[in-house]
Each structure stands twice: as C-alpha cells, then as structure tokens.
C-alpha positions in Angstrom: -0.2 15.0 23.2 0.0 17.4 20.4 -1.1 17.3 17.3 0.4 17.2 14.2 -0.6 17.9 10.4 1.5 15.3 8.3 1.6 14.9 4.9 1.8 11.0 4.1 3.3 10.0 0.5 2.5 6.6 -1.1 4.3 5.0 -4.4 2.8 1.7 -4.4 3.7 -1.4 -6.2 1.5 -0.6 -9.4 3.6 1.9 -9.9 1.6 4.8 -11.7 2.3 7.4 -9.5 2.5 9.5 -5.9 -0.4 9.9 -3.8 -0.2 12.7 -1.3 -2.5 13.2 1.8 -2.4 15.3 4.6 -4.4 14.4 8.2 -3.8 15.9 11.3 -3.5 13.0 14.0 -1.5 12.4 17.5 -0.7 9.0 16.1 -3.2 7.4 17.7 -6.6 9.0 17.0 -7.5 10.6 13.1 -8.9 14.1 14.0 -9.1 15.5 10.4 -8.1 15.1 7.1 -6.4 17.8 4.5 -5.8 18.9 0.9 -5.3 15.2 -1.4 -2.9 15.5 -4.5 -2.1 12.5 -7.2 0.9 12.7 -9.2 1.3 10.3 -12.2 4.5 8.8 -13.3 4.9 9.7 -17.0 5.6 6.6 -18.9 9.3 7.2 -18.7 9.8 7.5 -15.1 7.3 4.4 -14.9 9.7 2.7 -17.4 13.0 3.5 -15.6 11.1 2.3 -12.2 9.9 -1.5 -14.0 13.9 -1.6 -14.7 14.8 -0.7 -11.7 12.5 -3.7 -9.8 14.1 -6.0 -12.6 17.7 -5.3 -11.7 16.7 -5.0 -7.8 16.4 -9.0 -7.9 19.7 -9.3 -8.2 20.3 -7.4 -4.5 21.9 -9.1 -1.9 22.9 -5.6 0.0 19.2 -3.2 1.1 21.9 -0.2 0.2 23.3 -1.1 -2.8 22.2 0.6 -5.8 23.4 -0.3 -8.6 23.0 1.0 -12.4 18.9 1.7 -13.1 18.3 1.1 -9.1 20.1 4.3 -8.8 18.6 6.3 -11.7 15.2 5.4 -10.1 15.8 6.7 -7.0 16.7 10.1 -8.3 13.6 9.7 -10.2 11.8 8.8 -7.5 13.0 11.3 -4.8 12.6 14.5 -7.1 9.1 13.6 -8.3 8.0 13.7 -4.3 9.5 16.6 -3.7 7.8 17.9 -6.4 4.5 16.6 -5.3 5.5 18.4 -1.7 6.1 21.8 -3.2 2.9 21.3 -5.4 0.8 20.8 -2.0 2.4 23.6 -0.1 2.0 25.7 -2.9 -1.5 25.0 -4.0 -2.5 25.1 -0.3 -0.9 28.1 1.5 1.1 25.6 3.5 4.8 26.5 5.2 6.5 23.9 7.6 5.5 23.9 11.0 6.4 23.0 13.8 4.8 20.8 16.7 3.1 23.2 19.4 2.9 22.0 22.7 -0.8 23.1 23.3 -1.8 20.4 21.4 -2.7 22.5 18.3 -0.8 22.5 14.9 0.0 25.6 12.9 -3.0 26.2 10.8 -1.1 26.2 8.1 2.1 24.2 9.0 3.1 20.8 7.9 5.0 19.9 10.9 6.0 16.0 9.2 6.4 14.2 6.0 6.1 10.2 6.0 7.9 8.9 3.0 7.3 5.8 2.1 9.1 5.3 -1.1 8.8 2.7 -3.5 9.6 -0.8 -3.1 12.0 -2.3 -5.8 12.9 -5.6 -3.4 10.6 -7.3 -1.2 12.6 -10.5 0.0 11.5 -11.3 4.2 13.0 -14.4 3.8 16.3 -13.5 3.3 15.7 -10.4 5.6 16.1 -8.3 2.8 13.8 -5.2 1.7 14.5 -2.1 -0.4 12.4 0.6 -1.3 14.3 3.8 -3.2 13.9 7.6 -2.5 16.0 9.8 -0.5 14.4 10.6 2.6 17.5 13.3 3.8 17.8 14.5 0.3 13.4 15.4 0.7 13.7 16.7 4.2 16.5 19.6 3.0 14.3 20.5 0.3 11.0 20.4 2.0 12.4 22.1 4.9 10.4 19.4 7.2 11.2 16.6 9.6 11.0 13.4 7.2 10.1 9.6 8.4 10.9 6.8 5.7 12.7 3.4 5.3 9.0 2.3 7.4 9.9 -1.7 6.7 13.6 -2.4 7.3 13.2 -2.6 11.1 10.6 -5.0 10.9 12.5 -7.2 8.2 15.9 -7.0 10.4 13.7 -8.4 13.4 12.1 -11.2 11.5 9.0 -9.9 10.2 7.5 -9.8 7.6 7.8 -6.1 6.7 4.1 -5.6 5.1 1.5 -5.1 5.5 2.4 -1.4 7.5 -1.6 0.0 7.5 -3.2 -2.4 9.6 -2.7 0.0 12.6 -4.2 2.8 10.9 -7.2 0.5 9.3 -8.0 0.1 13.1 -7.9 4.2 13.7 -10.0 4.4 10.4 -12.4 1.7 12.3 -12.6 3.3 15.4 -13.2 7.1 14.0 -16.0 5.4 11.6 -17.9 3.6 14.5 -17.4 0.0 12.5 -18.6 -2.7 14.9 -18.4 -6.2 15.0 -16.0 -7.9 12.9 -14.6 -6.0 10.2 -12.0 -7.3 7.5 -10.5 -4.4 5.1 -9.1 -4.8 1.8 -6.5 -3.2 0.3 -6.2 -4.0 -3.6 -3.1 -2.2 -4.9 -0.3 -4.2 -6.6 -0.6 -6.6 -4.3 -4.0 -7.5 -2.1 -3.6 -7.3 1.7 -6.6 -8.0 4.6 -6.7 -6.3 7.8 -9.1 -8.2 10.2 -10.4 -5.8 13.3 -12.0 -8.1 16.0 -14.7 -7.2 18.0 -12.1 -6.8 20.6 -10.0 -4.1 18.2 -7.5 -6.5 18.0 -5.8 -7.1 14.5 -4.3 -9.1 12.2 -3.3 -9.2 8.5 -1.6 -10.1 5.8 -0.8 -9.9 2.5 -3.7 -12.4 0.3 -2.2 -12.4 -3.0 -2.0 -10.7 -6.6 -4.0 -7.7 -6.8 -3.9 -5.7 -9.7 0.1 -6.1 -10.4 -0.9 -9.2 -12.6 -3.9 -7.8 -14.6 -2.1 -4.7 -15.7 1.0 -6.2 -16.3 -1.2 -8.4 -19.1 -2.6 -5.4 -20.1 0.2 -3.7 -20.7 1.9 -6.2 -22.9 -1.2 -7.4 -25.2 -2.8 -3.5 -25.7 -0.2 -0.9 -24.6 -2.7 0.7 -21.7 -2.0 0.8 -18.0 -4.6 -1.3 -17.3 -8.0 -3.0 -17.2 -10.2 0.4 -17.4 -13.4 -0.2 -15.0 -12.7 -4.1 -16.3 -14.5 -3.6 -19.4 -12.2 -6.1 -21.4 -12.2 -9.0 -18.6 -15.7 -8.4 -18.2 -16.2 -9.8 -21.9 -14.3 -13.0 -20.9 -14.5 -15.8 -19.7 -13.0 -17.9 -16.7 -10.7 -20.5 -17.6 -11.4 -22.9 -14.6 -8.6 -25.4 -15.2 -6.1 -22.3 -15.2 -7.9 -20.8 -12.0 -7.4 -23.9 -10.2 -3.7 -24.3 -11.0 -3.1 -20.9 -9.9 -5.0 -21.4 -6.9 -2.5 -24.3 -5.8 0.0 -21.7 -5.5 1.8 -23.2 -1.9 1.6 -19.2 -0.7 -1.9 -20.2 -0.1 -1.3 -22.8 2.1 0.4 -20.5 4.6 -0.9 -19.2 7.8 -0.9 -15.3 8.8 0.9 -13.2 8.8 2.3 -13.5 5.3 3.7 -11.5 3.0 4.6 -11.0 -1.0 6.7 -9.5 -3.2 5.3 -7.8 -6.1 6.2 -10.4 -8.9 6.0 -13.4 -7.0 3.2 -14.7 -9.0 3.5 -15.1 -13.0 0.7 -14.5 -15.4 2.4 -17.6 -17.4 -0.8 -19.8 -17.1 -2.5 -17.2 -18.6 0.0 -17.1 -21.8 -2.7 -19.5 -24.0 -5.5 -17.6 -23.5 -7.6 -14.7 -25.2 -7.2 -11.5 -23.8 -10.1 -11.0 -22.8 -10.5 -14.6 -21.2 -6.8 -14.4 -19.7 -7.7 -10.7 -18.1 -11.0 -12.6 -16.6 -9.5 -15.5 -15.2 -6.3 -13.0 -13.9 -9.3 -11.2 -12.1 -11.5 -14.0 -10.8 -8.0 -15.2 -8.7 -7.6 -11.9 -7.2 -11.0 -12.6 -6.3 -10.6 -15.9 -4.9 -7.2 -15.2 -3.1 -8.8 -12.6 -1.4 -11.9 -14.6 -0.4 -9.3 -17.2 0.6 -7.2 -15.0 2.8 -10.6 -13.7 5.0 -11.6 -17.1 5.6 -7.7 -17.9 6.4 -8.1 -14.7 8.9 -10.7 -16.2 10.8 -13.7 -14.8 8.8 -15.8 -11.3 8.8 -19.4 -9.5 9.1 -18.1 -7.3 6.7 -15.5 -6.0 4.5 -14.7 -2.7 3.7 -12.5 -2.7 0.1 -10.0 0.3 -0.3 -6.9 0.7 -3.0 -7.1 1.2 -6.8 -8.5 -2.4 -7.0 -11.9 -0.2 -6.1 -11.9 1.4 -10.2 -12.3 -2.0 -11.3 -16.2 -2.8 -11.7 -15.4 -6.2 -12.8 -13.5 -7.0 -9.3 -15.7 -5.4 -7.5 -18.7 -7.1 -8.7 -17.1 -10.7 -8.8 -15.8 -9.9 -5.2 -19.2 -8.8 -3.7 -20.4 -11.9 -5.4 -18.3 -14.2 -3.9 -17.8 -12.6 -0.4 -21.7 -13.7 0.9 -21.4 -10.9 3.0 -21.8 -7.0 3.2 -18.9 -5.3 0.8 -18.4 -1.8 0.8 -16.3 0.5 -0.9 -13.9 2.6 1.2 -15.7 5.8 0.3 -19.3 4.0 0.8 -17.8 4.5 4.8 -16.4 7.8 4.5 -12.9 6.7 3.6 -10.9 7.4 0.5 -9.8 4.2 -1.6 -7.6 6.0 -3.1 -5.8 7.9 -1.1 -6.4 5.8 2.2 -2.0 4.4 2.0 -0.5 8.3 1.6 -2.8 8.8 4.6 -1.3 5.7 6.6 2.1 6.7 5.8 1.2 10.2 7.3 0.0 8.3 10.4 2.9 6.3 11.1 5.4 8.9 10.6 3.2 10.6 13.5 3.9 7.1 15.6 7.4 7.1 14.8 7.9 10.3 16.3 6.2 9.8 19.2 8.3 6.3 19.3 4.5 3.9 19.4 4.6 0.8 17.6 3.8 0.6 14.1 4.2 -3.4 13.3 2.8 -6.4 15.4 3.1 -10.1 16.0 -0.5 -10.4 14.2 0.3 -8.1 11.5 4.0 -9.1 10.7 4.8 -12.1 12.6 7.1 -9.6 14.3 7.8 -11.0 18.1 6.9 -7.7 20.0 5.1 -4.4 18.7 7.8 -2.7 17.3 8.6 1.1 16.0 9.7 1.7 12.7 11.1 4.4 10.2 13.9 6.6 10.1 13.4 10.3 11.2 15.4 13.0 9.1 15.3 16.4 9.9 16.1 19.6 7.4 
C-alpha cells in the first residue's frame, strides 16, 4: 500500500491554538515523522471561540450555526489554512499526490486530516459538533481534506471520543512498548488508552484535565493558565472538596465513556484561595486519572502525552500517585505536544484507505467503524 505524507491539524478543547504535524504513514504503520508547527489563538479568536461553545449548548441540529457559532467557524477555518500555507511555505512543500510505488512525493502533502474544534460534545443525545470548513480548506490548500472524524461514530451510538487510541497503539508498536501500557492524554479533557499485552485496546475519556485549572486561572489572574503549576504548587488540597468532586456519578461508569468539555464545574472550588482551589483543581485530575487506569483494568506503565505534560505540579502528584513507572511522551520518543495533530494525520490516512478508526473498546461503538468526510480541492 502506498504511502502518504499527511499533515494532521489539532484544535483541542483548551482551546489556545492549532497544532500541525506531518508523518508519513500507510495508516497502519508510522514510518516517519515531518516538519511540527504551533499556531496560537490570539486572545480574540480564543474569546470568539469560549462564545461560540457557550451558545453551542443550546444546539439541537450538528449543522446549525447560529450567531457566534458561525463567526467561530470562519475563525476557525482561516486560521488552519493559515497554519497549512505557513507549513508549505516554511518547508518547500506543494500537494502531492499518492504514488502507486508506495513512495510519496518528497515534497508532497498528498492529505490533510482536519479535525476542527469541538463546540458540542453531547453522545447522549447523538449529537456532536465541531466547527471549520473542511471544503472551504481543501480549495484553498489545494489537497484532499478528511474532517467531521466523530459524527459517524455518534450517529452509530458511540461515544465519538476518544479518536487516538488507534494511533497510541501504532505509536506502541513503532516504540517496541511491551507489556501493558496505559497512555495519557491530558488536554482539556484527560483520556487513557490501555494497550494489552495482546495489542488490544480500550479507552476512554477519565475526567477534567486542564479545562478546569485554566478556566480558574483565567478568571482570578487574567493568564491562560497554571504556568509549570507554580501557583497550585503553593497550595494546598482541600480534602472535603476533593472528595465531593470525586463523587461525581461519571465516575461510577464503566468504559468506554466519554465527556464534554464543561461537564464538570469548578463551583466547589468557589471558597477557596487560589492557590488552594488551583491545588485541589489539580490533585482531581490526578485522581480521576488514577481512577480511570484502575477502571481500565490496570497498567505496568503509563506513558503521559498532551499539554497536561507542562504542568510540573501534575506531573509530579501523578507520578506520585500512579505506584508505577510514568513517563513523559517525549521520555519514549513521542511528542506530548504534538502527538493529536499527528493522530489526526493518521486517521485521515485510514479514512482513505476506508480502515476503521473507532471500536467497541474505544467508543462503545458496536463494530470497528470508519470515520471522517473526504473533500477533495
């Protein structure tokens, strides 16, 4: 099968900005990986985006975009193409095409996986929406674009999220990771993906990551977030408040599960110092985490990707609490940070070649299913 150099973009749920990767991949195995490009939201776009998730609760309709919703996905849609042209540009790069020797154009982007960013996240009511205008990219790009990854998966009865377990499993098998690995993915939200022995997976979305922490941080001191968790690092856990937190029913549920961003409140957190509140915010993405491996069935290791990764505090507090090995994505080679624009790139590559990108253990989807829309120019 031929290979393909893809450019995968991420917008996650803490919204600060695009991530853009390129690897070259067949959709099943990772051969190599390419130029890496973050693009940060200015504080307007981030603001118009915030509104936009605010007014997207009110969706009954995955297509409807109404007022702000709309706005956003302009927003949204120029600043990746922007963040395409700034890759071709800085790199040499032209679209490409797929060769049928199995070898891409050496300096062809043959696809674009676009995932968009998720104002609605509602499985229940078989309802998700993420914004960006994957036709709109593909005319400008002048490349074949995948997006709208979830919707198949929510109209089928899954969950929708998490979408990178399959490509945790490539990173696994490229890495030589034996045994039983569980990897972390601290964004917005926290997912695990558990790779048994036997390669097979599950996952599942564990709870808050950093959506609450920054949120907090936002509000009491104006910046984006906890920097390297200096201020939570000074505080100290309110255990009362943990524990009410931690009797959340999500918890209760089996895999696999999913979340929308703002399903949890910081609320509990209102009467508390800041830097006490941003300490007990952090010890419960801890312990939700901790919670949700045990929930999987346990690990040997974990392996702990996502922008959860800058925060020492986390880090440290999770390593403590995990009682066993805990590595950072890049202590294995991978990049935390841009590990999702990568995924994104991989799945587009499986939805061309029609494999399955969700399944029952990941989504709760019956059967292994394909997902994404495929544009071309």
């Amino acid at each position: 099968m031929a290979l393909m150099r893809v450019l995968g973009l991420m917008s996650g749920t803490s919204m600060d900005g695009v991530d853009a990767a390129i690897i070259v991949t067949d959709g099943e195995e990772v051969v190599d990986f390419g130029p890496r490009l973050f693009r940060p939201y200015t504080p307007a776009e981030r603001a118009m985006l915030r509104a936009a998730v605010f007014e997207a609760r009110r969706l009954t309709d995955r297509d409807g975009r109404p007022g702000t919703v709309a706005s956003a996905e302009a927003i949204v849609t120029e600043v990746h193409a922007q963040t395409v042209e700034r890759v071709m540009r800085d790199h040499g790069l032209r679209p490409g095409r797929v060769l049928v020797d199995g070898q891409p154009d050496p300096l062809g982007v043959d696809l674009i996986g676009f995932h968009g960013q998720t104002v609605l996240h509602a499985p229940e009511r078989r309802l998700t929406v993420q914004i960006g205008d994957g036709a709109a990219l593909a005319a400008r790009a002048g490349i074949p674009v995948v997006y709208d990854f979830r919707a198949a998966d929510v109209a089928a009865g899954g969950e929708g999220a998490p979408l990178v377990p399959i490509y945790h499993r490539a990173l696994a098998l490229r890495s030589r990771q034996d045994g039983v690995v569980a990897v972390v993915n601290i964004g917005g939200v926290a997912n695990i993906t558990r790779i048994a022995a036997d390669r097979s997976i599950s996952a599942g979305d564990t709870g808050p990551g950093n959506a609450l922490i920054d949120d907090l941080v936002r509000k009491r001191t104006g910046a984006t977030m906890d920097d390297g968790g200096a201020i939570g690092s000074r505080g100290r856990v309110d255990r009362p408040t943990l524990d009410f937190l931690m009797a959340h029913p999500f918890f209760e549920r089996r895999f696999p599960k999913s979340l929308d961003r703002d399903a949890f409140s910081a609320a509990a957190v209102a009467a508390l110092r800041t830097e006490d509140a941003l300490a007990t915010l952090t010890a419960f993405t801890v312990e939700t985490i901790i919670h949700g491996v045990v929930l999987a069935g346990g690990a040997d290791r974990l392996i702990v990707a996502g922008g959860g990764t800058r925060n020492g505090f986390l880090m440290r507090r999770l390593k403590a609490r995990a009682g066993i090995p805990t590595l950072s994505a890049a202590e294995v080679g991978w990049s935390p940070d841009f590990l999702e624009a990568e995924a994104f790139g991989y799945l587009a590559a499986r939805r061309f070649r029609g494999l399955p990108i969700t399944f029952p253990g990941t989504t709760g989807v019956a059967m292994p299913l394909t997902g994404g829309v495929l544009v071309n120019p």
